[in-house]
N, C-alpha and C positions, 0 to 999 in steps of 0.2 A: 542550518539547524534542521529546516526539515528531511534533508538528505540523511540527517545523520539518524531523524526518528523512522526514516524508511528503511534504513539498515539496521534499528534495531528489531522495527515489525518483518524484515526479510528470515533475521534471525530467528526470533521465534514462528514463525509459520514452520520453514525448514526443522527445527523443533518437535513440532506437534503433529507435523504431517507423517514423524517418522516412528512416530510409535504406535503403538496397538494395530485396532482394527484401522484404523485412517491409512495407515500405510501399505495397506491391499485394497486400495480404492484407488490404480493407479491414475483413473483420469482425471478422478475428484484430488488426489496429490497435486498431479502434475497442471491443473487448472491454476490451485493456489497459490503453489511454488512460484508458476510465472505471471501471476497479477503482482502479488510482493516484489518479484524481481523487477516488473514493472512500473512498480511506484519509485524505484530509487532511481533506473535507468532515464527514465522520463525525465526529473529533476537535472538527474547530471547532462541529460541532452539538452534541454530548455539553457543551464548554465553556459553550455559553449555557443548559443545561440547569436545572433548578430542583434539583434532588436528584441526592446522590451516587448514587441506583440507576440513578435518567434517564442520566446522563453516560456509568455504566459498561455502560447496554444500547448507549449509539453508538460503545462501544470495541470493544465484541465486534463491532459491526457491520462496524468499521475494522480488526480484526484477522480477516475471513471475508475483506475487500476485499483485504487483504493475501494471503492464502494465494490467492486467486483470482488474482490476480495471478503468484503463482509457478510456479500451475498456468497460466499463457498463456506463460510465458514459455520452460517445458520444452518448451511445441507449435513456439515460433517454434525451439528449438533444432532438434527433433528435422526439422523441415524446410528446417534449414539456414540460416534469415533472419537469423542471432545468429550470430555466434562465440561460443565457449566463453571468451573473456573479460567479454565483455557478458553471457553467459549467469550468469556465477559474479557480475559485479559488481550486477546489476538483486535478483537471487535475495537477494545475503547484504544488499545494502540493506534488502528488505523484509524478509528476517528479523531485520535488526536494530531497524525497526521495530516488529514484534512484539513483542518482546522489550521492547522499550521501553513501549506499551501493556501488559502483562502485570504490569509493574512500577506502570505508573501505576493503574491495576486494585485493585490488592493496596494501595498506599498508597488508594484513596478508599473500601475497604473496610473500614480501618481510624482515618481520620482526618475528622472535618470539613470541610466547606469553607468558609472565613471569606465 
């Protein structure tokens, strides 16, 4: 589930980064682009992982991609490339992703994996 909420925040960044003024801000684009792509990549490499400690070092990795992420996304507000509804909807995405890692986390620290 969380892979699949990191493909839907991949989707929207790619989204938002490609219109207006946001998309003549190639560094600030292409920063975003690849934290988002980073949060799903992460997941799916942790997944093919051998051990639960493996899995949950490319969750942490998925949840820095993610805060990095939120932090590019207060730049595109604070310069105006975002409205404040793209800003709150990009933002609480990947905060719900986090959250969702955080959880998956805490279960593989507790449980095997078959």
């Amino acid at each position: 589930h969380a892979w699949q909420a990191a493909r839907e925040v991949c989707k929207v960044v790619y989204r938002v980064t490609g219109n207006g003024q946001f998309r003549r801000d190639l560094g600030l684009v292409d920063q975003s682009r690849r934290a988002a792509v980073s949060i799903m990549a992460n997941i799916a490499e942790g997944f093919d992982s051998r051990s639960n400690s493996e899995f949950i070092q490319f969750l942490y990795y998925a949840l820095r991609s993610a805060s990095e992420l939120q932090i590019h996304i207060y730049i595109a507000q604070d310069q105006d490339y975002i409205s404040e509804a793209e800003f709150a909807g990009v933002y609480e995405e990947a905060a719900k992703v986090k959250a969702m890692i955080f959880r998956f986390i805490d279960y593989l620290r507790t449980h095997d994996r078959p």
